[in-house]
C-alpha positions as a Markdown table, in Angstrom:
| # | Residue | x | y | z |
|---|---|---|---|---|
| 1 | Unk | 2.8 | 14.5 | 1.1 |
| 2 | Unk | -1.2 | 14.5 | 1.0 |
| 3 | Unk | -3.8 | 14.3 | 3.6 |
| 4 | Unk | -7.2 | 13.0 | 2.6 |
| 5 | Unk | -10.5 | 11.8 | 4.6 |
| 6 | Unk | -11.6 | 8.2 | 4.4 |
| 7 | Unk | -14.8 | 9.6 | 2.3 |
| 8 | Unk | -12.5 | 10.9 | 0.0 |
| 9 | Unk | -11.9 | 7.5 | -0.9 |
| 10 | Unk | -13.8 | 5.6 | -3.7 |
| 11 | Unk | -16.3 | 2.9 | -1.5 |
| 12 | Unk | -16.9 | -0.1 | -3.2 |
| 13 | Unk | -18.8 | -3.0 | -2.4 |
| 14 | Unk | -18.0 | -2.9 | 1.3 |
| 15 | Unk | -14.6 | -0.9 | 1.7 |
| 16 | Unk | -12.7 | 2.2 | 1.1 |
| 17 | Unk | -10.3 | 1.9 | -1.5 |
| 18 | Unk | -7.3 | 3.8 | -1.0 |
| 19 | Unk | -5.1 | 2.8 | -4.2 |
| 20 | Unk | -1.3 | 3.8 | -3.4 |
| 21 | Unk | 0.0 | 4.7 | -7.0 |
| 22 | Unk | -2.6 | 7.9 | -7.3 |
| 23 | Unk | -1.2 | 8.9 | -4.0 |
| 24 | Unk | 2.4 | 8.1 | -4.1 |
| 25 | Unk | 2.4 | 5.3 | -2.4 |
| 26 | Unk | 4.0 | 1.6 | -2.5 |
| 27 | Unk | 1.1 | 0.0 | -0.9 |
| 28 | Unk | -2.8 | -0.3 | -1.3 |
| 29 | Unk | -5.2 | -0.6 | 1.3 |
| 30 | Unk | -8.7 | -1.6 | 1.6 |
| 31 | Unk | -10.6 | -0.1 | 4.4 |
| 32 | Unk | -13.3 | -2.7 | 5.1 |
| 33 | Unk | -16.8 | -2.2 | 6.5 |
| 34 | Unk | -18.6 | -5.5 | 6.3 |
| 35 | Unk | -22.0 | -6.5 | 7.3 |
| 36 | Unk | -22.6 | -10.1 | 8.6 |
| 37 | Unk | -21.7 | -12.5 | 6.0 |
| 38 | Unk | -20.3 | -10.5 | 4.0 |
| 39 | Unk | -17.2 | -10.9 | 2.4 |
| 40 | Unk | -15.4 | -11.6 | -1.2 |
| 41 | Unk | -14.9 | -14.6 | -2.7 |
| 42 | Unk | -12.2 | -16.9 | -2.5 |
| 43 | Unk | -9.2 | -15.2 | -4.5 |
| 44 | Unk | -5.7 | -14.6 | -5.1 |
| 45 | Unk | -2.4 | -12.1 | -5.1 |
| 46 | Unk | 1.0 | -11.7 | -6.6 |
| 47 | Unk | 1.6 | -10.3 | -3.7 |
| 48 | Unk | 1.4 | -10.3 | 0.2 |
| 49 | Unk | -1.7 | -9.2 | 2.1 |
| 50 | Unk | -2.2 | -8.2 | 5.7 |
| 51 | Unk | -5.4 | -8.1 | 6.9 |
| 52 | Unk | -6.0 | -6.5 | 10.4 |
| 53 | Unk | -9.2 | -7.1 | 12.1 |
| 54 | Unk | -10.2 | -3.9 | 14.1 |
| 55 | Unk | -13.7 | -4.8 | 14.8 |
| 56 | Unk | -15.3 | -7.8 | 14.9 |
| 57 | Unk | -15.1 | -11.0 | 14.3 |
| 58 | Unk | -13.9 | -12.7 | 10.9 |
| 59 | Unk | -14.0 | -16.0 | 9.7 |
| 60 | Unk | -10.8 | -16.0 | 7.2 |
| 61 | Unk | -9.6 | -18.5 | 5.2 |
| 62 | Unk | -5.9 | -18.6 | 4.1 |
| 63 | Unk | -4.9 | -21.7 | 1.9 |
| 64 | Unk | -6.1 | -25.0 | 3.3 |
| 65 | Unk | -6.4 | -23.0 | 7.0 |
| 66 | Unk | -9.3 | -21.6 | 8.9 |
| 67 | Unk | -9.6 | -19.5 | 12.1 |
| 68 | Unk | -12.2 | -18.0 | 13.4 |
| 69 | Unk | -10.1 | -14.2 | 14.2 |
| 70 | Unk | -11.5 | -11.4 | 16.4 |
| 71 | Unk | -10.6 | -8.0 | 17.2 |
| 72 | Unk | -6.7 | -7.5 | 17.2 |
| 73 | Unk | -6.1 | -10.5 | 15.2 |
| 74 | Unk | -3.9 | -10.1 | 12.4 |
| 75 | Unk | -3.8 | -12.8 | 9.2 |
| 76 | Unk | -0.9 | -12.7 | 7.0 |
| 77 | Unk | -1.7 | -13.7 | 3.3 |
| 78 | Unk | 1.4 | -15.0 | 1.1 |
| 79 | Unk | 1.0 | -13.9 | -2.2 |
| 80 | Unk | -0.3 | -15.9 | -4.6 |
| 81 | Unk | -2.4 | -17.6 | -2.1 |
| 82 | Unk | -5.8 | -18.8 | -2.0 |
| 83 | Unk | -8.1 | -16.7 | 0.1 |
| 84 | Unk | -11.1 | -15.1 | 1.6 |
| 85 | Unk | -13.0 | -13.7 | 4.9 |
| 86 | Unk | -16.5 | -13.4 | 5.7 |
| 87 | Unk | -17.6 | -11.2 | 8.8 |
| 88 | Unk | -18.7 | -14.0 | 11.2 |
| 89 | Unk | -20.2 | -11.5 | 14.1 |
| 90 | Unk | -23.5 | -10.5 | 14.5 |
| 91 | Unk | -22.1 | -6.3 | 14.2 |
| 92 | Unk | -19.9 | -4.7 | 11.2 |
| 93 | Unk | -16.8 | -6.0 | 11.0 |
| 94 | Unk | -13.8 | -3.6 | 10.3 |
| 95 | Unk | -10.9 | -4.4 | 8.7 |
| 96 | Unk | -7.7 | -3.1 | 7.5 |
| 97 | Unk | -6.5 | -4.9 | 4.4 |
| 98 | Unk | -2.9 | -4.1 | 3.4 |
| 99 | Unk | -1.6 | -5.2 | -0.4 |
| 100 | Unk | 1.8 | -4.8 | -0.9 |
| 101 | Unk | 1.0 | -3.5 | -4.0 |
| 102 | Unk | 0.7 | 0.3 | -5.5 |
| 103 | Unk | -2.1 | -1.1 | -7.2 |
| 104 | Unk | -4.8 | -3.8 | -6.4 |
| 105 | Unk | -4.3 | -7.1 | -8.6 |
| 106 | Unk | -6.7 | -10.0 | -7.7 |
| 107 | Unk | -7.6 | -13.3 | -9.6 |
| 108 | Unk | -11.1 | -14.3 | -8.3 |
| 109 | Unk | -11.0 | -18.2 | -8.1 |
């Protein structure tokens, strides 16, 4: 067992990156703090994702489907699945993005 503060974490672009194979994990998780419009690009998984919006407002795209999903909404990706999110507010958007993964594997499209 570990214990480690968020700014222990690597930040890149706009999240935290906590990468579960360094910690002994089975998943990874990115820890998102967007500013409006901001978000990656449209992309893919092996794997299933589930992104929880904690803050915010998001504008996610999963597949051919779009919703516009606020605070306590919760998107689940299936893997290989085209997909993205911008933050759609006019705040920072936090976000919770679980990868059912030990390790982060995305195909930008």
């Amino acid at each position: 067992m570990s214990f480690l503060d968020l700014e222990q974490l690597p930040f890149v672009g706009m999240s935290h990156e906590f990468v579960g194979q360094r910690q002994g994990a089975p998943f990874s998780t990115y820890i998102v703090t967007a500013k409006p419009g901001q978000g990656p690009p449209l992309h893919k998984h092996p794997y299933v994702e589930v992104a929880f919006v904690i803050e915010g407002s998001a504008r996610i795209t999963v597949g051919d489907e779009e919703r516009e999903v606020q605070a306590g909404g919760i998107a689940v990706i299936p893997p290989n699945t085209p997909h993205r999110f911008v933050n759609s507010g006019d705040g920072i958007l936090r976000q919770i993005d679980i990868h059912a993964s030990p390790n982060f594997i995305q195909t930008d499209l």
